[in-house]
NUMI-305580 format. One record per residue (C-alpha): residue in one letter; x, y, z. Coordinates in steps of 0.25 Angstrom, whole numbers, plus 5000, padded with zeros to 4 digits. Layout:
! NUMI-305580
A,X,Y,Z
...
! end
This chain:
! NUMI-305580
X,5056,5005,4919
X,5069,5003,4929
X,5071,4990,4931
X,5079,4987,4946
X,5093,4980,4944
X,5099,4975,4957
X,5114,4975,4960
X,5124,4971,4971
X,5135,4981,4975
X,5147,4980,4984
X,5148,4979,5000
X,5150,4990,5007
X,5157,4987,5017
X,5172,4982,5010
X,5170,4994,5002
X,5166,5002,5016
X,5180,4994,5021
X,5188,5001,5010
X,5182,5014,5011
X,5185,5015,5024
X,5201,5011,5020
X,5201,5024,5012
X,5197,5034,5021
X,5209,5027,5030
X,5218,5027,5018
X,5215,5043,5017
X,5223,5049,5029
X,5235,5037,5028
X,5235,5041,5012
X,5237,5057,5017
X,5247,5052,5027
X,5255,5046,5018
X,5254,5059,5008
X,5261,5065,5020
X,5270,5057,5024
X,5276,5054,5012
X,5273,5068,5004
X,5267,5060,4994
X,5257,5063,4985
X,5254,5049,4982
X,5247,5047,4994
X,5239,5060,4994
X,5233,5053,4980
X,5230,5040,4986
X,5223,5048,4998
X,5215,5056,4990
X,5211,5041,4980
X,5207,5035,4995
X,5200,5046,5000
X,5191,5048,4985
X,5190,5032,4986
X,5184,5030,5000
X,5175,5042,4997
X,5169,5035,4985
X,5169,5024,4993
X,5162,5030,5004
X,5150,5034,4996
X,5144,5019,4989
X,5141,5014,5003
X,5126,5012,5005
X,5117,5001,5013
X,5103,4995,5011
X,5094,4989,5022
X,5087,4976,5018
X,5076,4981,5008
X,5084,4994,5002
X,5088,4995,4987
X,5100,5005,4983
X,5099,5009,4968
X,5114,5013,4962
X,5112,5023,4950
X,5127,5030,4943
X,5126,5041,4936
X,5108,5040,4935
X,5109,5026,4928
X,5105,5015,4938
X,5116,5004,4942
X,5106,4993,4950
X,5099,4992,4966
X,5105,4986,4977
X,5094,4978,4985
X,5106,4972,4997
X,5105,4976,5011
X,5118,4980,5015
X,5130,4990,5015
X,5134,4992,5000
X,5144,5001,4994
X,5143,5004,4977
X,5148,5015,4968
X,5145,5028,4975
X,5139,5033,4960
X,5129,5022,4959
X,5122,5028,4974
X,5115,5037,4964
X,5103,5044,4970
X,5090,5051,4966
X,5079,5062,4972
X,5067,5056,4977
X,5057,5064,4983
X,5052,5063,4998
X,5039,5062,5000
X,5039,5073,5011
X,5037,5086,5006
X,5045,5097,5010
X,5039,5112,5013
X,5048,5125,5012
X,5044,5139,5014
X,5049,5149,5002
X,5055,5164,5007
X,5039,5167,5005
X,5033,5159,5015
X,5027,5150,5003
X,5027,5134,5008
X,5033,5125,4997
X,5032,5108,4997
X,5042,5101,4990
X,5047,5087,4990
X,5062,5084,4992
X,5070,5076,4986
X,5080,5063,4992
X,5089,5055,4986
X,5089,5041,4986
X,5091,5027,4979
X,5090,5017,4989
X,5076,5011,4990
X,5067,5003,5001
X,5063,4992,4996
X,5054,4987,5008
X,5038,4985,5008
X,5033,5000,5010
X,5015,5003,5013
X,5009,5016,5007
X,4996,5019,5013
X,4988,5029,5003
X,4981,5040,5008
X,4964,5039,5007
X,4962,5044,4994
X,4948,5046,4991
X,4942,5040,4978
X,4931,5034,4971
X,4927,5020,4970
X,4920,5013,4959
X,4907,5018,4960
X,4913,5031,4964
X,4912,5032,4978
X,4921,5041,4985
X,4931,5032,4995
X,4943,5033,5004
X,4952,5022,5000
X,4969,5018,5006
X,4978,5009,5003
X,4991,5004,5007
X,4999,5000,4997
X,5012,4990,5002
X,5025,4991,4992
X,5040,4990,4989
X,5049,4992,4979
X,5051,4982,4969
X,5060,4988,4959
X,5071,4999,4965
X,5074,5005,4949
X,5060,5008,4947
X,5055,5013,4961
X,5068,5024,4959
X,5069,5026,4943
X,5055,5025,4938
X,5046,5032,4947
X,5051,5046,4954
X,5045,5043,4968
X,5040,5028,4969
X,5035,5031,4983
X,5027,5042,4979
X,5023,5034,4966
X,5019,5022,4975
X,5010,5033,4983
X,5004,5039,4971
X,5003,5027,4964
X,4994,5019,4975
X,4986,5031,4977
X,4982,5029,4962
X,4980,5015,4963
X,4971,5016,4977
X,4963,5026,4968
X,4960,5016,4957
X,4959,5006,4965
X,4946,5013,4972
X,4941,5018,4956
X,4939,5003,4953
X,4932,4996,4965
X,4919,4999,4973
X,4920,5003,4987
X,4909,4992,4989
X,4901,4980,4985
X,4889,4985,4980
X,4883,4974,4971
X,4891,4962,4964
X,4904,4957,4967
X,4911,4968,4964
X,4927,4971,4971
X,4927,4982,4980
X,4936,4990,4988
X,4930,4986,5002
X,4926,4971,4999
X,4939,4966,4990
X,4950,4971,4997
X,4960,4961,4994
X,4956,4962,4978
X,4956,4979,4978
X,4970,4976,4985
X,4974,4968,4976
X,4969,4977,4964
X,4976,4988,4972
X,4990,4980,4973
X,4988,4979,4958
X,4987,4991,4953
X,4999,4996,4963
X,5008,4986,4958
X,5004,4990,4944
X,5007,5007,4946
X,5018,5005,4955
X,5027,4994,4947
X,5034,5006,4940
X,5040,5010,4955
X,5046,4996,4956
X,5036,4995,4968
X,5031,4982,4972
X,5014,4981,4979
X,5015,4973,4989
X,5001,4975,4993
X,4990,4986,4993
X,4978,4987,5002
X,4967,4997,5004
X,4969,5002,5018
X,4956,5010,5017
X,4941,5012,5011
X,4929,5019,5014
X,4919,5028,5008
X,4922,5044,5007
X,4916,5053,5019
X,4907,5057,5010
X,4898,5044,5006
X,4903,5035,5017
X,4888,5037,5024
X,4882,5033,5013
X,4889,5021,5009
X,4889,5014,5023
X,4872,5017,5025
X,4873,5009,5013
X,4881,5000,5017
X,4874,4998,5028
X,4861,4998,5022
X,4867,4987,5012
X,4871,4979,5026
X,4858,4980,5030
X,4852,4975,5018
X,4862,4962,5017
X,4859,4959,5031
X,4843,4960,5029
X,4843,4952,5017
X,4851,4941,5025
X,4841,4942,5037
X,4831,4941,5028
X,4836,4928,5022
X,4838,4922,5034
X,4824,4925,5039
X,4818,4919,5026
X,4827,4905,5027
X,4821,4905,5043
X,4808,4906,5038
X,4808,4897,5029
X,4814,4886,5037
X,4804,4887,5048
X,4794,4887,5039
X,4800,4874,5033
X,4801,4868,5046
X,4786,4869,5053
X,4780,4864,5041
X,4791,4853,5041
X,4788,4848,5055
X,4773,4853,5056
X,4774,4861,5065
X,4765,4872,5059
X,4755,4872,5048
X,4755,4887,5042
X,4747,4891,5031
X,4752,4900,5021
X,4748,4913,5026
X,4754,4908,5040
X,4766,4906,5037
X,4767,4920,5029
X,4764,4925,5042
X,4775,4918,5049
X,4783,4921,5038
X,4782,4935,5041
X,4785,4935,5055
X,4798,4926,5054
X,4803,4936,5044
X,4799,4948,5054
X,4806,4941,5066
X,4817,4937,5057
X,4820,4950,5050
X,4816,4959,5062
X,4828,4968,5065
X,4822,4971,5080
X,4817,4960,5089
X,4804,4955,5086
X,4793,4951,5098
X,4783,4939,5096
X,4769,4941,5095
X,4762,4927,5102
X,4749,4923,5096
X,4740,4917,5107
X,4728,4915,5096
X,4727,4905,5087
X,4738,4905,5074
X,4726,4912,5065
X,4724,4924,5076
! end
């Protein structure tokens, strides 16, 4: 693997100073050719006029969070990390094709559509914080339910030698390489809790994250690239079964809601029970209090208002 080796190169603007000098020295050096029918000058014209052009072609500047790799004759000489206007060898601005991402379409004589990629070339490098949202890939879960899962995955590049020399593209290897990830990722959790305390996809977010940041670091630490985070931006259930699942997930609500109802109208019972025979205020037998057992529940657990039926007999009629 390339390993990143940093190194400082001179400032630009003595050297732009000088340069400037040249093409000055050019005309006066021509002049003097003239004046004094001297060859002598014509040579020193023609050594400042190839000097300043030399000259002119190792200026380059970098914003705050730009890297400039030099490369002479294909073997790589170090990156440049400081912001400013620099001036190095002209050789060492060495270049290499890297393709765009926008694809280009040419018709041929016949008519026939053709979609190709150019090519750019290029060695200086953004190192600032970039987000890659994935597409919504479709996938399987766990238990093999089909899902529509996103993620956006937050990154930089760590190492400027391996992001150019080891990978072809590292922008399209991030891309590539998150999708896989985001794939596996849904392979090995459930969509949701069904029994136990399993880790799911829509209950633990910030451990799938996690997991997810993870296994991104682990694919992309060839590209030199840095994970700074990773989230899933989206979940849900295919077209196709996404009925299904939320009638049972609503039937599962409905369930947890009546067993808590339930619960609570046992506990009141049980208490008002506890506290008429405590204070005397009613003497029940046990076929009584089943009956007011029952009532209470039906009042309690009723899902439409109930209405009181008054007995003006005795408690036994």
């Amino acid at each position: 693997m390339s390993k990143e080796k940093t190194v400082s190169v001179a400032n630009g603007w003595p050297v732009l100073f000088l340069t400037i000098a040249l093409y000055i020295g050019v005309p006066l050096c021509f002049l003097g050719a003239v004046i004094n029918e001297s060859p002598a000058w014509m040579v020193h014209a023609v050594i400042c006029l190839g000097a300043a052009i030399f000259l002119s072609c190792g200026f380059f500047t970098l914003q705050p969070n730009e890297a400039q790799l030099l490369m002479m004759f294909g073997a790589y000489c170090g990156t440049v990390r400081e912001s400013g206007f620099h001036w190095v060898n002209p050789f060492k601005l060495g270049k290499k094709d890297v393709p765009l991402e926008t694809p280009v379409t040419r018709r041929d004589s016949h008519g026939i559509q053709h979609t190709s990629f150019s090519t750019k070339q290029r060695m200086k490098l953004s190192l600032r914080t970039r987000n890659f949202e994935s597409e919504r890939l479709k996938v399987n879960d766990q238990r093999g339910n089909p899902i529509e899962i996103a993620a956006v995955v937050v990154w930089r590049i760590e190492d400027t030698a391996q992001a150019m020399f080891d990978v072809d593209d590292y922008e399209n290897y991030v891309r590539v390489q998150s999708e896989s990830a985001l794939r596996h990722l849904a392979n090995s959790y459930p969509y949701d809790h069904v029994d136990g305390d399993e880790v799911t996809l829509r209950g633990d977010c910030d451990e799938v994250a996690h997991a997810l940041q993870k296994e991104l670091q682990e694919r992309l630490k060839k590209a030199g690239v840095q994970v700074e985070e990773a989230r899933i931006t989206h979940l849900a259930y295919a077209p196709e079964i996404a009925q299904t699942m939320l009638r049972r997930q609503q039937a599962e609500a409905v369930i947890s809601a009546r067993q808590k109802i339930v619960h609570g109208a046992v506990s009141m019972v049980e208490m008002a029970l506890k506290e008429l025979s405590e204070k005397n205020v009613l003497q029940l037998d046990e076929e009584k209090k089943a009956a007011m057992v029952s009532n209470l529940l039906v009042v309690l657990c009723s899902e439409s208002e109930t209405q009181p039926v008054i007995n003006t007999g005795t408690l036994y009629h």
